[in-house]
Steps between C-alpha positions, in 0.01 A plus 500: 500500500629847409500789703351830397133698496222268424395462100181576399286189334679502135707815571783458194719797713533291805895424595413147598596153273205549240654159298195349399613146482634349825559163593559238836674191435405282732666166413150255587572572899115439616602625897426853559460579103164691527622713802805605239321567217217742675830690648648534159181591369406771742866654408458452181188695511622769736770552240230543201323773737141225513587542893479680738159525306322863482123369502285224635521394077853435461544380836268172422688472169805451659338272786380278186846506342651350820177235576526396094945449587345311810248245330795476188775418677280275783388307218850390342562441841227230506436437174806469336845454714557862588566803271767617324447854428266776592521776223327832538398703188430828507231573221364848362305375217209525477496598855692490803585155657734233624538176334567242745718186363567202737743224290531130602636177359155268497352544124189397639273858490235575747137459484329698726251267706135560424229649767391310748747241486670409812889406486621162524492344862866567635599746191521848573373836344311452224331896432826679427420565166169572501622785725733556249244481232311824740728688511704538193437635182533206327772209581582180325815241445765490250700190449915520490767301386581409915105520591253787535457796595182641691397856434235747560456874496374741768406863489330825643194538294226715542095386390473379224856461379537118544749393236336191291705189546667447181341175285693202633609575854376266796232798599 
């Protein structure tokens, strides 16, 4: 985290680390993963000025960007050996938001379980991504040469401004 006055919500003057691609390797260590990735996420978005936020608005976009890292990086946790990567994207097009990217080895995507369906007896979670699916813009899956990786975009959007989910996403 840098020191310095605090940026205003897309503020392209601000003196803090405006890269908009940033990435945590994480090398498939399951213990304490989520815990690392909110931390580097809430710096991350300190540096891009989307905290501390200045309205109730923003504030509950950034709160979503760090519950979608959550339910991402929980899930490769469970789901698929652990994660390899968290990247963050910062997007301006067509408006204002954060890609979240959470890479793991298992080519095996997700499929979000459907309502009213209880997880198995002695598996855990089981509603991550419909949270996920709340939340975000849109999300979806991308295979990779080493096995996937899990994305899904969250922004600040007033009324009416819900971005469509482009054709071919999970959402």
């Amino acid at each position: 985290m840098r020191d310095g006055p605090p940026a205003r919500w897309g503020d392209p003057t601000s003196s803090r680390d405006r890269t908009p691609d940033r990435r945590l390797g994480l090398g498939r260590e399951t213990s304490g993963a989520v815990s690392r990735c909110r931390t580097f996420t809430w710096e991350v978005l300190v540096d891009w000025g989307w905290l501390p936020a200045f309205d109730e608005e923003h504030q509950a976009a950034a709160d979503d960007v760090l519950l979608v890292v959550s339910e991402l990086v929980a899930n490769a946790c469970l789901h698929a050996g652990g994660p390899t990567e968290l990247s963050l994207h910062h997007l301006y097009r067509p408006r204002e938001a954060v890609r979240v990217e959470v890479a793991d080895l298992s080519p095996r995507l997700p499929v979000p379980r459907l309502a009213g369906r209880a997880a198995q007896l002695g598996q855990p979670g089981g509603h991550g991504l419909r949270i996920v699916a709340v939340v975000a813009r849109r999300w979806g899956s991308l295979p990779t040469s080493t096995g996937k990786r899990v994305w899904a975009e969250v922004g600040a959007e007033g009324p009416g401004e819900q971005t469509p989910p482009d054709p071919g996403t999970a959402r």
